[in-house]
C-alpha positions in Angstrom: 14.5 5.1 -52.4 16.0 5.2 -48.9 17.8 8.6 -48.1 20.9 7.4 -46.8 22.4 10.7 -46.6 23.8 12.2 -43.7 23.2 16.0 -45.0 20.1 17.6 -46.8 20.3 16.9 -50.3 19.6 19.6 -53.3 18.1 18.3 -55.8 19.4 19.2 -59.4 19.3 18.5 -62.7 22.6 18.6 -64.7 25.0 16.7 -67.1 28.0 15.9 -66.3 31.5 13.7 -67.1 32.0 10.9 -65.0 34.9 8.6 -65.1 34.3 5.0 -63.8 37.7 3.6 -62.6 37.3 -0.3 -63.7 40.0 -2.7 -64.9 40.1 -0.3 -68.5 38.8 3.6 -67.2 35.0 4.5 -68.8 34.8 7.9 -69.1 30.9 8.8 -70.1 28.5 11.6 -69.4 25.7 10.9 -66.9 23.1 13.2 -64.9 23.9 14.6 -61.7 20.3 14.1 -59.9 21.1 15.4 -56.1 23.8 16.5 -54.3 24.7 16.8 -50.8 28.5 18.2 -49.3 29.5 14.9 -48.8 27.8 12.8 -51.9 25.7 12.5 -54.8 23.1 10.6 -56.8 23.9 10.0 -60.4 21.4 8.6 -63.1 23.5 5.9 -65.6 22.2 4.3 -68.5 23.5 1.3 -67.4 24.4 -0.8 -63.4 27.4 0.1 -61.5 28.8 -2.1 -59.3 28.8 -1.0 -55.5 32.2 -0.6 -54.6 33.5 1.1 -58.2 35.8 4.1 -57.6 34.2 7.1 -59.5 35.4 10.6 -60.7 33.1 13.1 -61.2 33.6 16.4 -63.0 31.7 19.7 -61.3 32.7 22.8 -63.5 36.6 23.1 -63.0 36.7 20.9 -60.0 36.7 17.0 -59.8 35.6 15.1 -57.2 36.6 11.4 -56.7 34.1 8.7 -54.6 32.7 5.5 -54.0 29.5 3.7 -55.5 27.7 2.7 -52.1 24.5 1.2 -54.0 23.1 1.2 -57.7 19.4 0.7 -58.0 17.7 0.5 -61.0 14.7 2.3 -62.0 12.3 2.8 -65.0 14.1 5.6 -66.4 18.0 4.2 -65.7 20.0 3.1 -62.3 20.6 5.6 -59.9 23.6 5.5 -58.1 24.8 6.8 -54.7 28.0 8.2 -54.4 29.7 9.1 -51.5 33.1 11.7 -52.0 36.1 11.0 -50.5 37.0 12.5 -47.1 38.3 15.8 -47.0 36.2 16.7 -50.5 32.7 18.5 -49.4 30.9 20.2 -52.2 29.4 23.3 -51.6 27.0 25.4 -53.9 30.2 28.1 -53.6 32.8 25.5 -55.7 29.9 24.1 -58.3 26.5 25.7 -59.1 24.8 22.4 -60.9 22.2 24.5 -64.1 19.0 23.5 -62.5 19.0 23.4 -58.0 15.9 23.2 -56.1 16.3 22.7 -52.2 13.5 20.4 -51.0 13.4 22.0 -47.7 12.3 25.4 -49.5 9.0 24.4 -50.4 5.8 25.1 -49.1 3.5 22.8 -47.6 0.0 23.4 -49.6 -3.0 23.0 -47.7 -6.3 22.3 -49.5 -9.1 24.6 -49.6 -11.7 23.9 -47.2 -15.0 22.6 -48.9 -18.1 24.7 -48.3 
């Protein structure tokens, strides 16, 4: 998948409500799969149309966005969202259960072979 981001991305691992704003409102629970201050990725069981207005809920806060691209992928579709302006997350406002920044990580070098 492209990164189309803007900001570094923390990956995560957490469930969350999401409200889909169609013709008749979904409201479902889906898995938060990065986050960034200014968007998200969102795993979904089923497609959702680029373009859908989205609300998603991060502990006691709600944050409301756009679908910019749904792709679909072996385990569900994958859908980037991008907040509205003046809404950055921070790690400060919602701690998602499981955060791993990327950009912590080590770079492991082989052993060289004798």
């Amino acid at each position: 998948m492209n990164d189309r981001r803007a900001e570094p991305r923390l990956l995560c691992s957490d469930l969350i409500p999401v409200r889909l704003e169609l013709d008749e409102p979904v409201e479902l629970i889906a898995n938060l799969e990065d986050i960034s201050p200014s968007g998200a990725c969102i795993q979904f069981e089923d497609r959702v149309p680029a373009g859908t207005r989205i609300s998603l809920k991060l502990g006691r806060h709600r944050f409301r966005g756009t679908v910019m691209y749904c792709a679909e992928h072996e385990t569900g579709y994958f859908a980037g969202v991008r907040f509205d302006a003046g809404r950055k997350w921070s790690i400060e406002v919602y701690k998602p259960r499981h955060l791993l920044d990327p950009m912590t990580l080590g770079v492991r070098r082989s052993k060289p072979t004798v």
